[in-house]
C-alpha positions as CSV (number, residue, x, y, z in Angstrom):
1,X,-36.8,20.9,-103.8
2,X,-32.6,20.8,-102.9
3,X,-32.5,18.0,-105.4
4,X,-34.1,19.9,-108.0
5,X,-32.1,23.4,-107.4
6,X,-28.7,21.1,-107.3
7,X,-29.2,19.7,-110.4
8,X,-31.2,22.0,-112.6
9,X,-28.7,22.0,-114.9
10,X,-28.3,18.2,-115.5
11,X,-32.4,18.2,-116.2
12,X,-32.2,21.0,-118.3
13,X,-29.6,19.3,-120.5
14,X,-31.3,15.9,-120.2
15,X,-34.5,17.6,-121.2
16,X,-32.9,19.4,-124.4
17,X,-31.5,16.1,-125.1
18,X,-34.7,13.8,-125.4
19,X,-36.7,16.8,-127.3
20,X,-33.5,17.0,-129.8
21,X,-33.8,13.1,-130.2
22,X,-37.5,13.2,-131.0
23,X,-36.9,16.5,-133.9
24,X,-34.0,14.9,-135.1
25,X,-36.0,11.8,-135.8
26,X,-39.0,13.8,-137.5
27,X,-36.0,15.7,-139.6
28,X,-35.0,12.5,-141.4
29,X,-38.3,11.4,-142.4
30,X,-38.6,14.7,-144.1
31,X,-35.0,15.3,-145.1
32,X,-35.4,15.0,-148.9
33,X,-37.4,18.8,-148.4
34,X,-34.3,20.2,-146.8
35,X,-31.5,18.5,-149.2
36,X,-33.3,18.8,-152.6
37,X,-34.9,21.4,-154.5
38,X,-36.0,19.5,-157.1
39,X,-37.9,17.5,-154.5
40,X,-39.1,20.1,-152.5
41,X,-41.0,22.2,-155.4
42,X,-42.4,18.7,-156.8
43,X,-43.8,18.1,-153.6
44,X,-44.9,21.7,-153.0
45,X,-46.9,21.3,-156.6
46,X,-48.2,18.1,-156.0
47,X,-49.5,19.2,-152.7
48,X,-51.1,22.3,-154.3
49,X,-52.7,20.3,-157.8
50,X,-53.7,17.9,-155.1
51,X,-55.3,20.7,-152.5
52,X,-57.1,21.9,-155.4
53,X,-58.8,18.8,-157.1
54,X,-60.1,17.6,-153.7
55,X,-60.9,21.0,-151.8
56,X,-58.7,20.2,-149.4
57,X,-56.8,23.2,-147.1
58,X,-53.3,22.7,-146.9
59,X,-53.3,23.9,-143.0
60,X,-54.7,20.2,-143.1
61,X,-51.9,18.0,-144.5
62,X,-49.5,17.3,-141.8
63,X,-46.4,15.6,-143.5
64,X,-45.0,12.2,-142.1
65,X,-42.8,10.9,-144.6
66,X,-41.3,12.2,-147.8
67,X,-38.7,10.3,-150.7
68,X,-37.8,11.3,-154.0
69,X,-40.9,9.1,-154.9
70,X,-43.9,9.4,-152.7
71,X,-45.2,11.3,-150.2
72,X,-46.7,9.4,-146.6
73,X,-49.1,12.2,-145.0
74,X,-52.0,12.6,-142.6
75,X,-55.1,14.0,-144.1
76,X,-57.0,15.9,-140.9
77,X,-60.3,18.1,-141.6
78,X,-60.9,20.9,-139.1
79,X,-63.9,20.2,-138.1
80,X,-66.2,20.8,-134.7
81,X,-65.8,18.0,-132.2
82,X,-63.3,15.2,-132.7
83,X,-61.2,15.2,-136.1
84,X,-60.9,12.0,-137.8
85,X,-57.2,12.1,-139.6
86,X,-57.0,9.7,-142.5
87,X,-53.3,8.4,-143.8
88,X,-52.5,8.8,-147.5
89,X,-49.8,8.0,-149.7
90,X,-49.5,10.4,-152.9
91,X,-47.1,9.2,-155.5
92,X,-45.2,11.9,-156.9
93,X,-44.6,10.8,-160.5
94,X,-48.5,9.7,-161.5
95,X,-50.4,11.7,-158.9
96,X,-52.2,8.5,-157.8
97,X,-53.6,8.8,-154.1
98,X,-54.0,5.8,-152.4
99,X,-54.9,5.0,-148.4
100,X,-52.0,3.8,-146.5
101,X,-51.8,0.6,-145.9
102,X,-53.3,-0.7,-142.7
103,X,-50.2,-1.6,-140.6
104,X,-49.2,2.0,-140.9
């Protein structure tokens, strides 16, 4: 318990430091929705016309992977008992949704 009251400040900081590494790794998968507008509604409509044609909630899209081209996303249903989450790809220009492929 001495160790951990003498250096509560070096875990703290080390702590901060590894969670900081992990969101700074999810923030560049999805920086094109933070540095373009033009990207970020396209995606936000696709997502919708998408959410729409399938019935899908948007509560269950969890985004993994976004370029100015395509969007990499996990499709999970709420469901009761264990939620299968399925991996699509949605390109942005044709709307054409296809599984991702199996190494991903």
């Amino acid at each position: 318990m001495c160790f951990l009251l003498r250096f509560q400040w070096h875990l703290f900081v080390a702590l901060c430091s590894v969670i900081g590494f992990f969101l700074l790794i999810r923030i560049g998968f999805l920086l094109p929705l933070y540095t373009s507008s033009s990207v970020r509604a396209n995606v936000r409509s696709s997502l919708e016309r998408l959410s729409h044609e399938h019935g899908w909630l948007l509560s269950d899209i969890d985004l993994r992977q976004v370029s100015s081209t395509q969007i990499r996303f996990l499709y999970r249903p709420h469901l009761r008992g264990c939620d299968p989450s399925l991996c699509y790809v949605l390109m942005l220009s044709s709307h054409i949704l296809q599984p991702c492929a199996s190494g991903s």
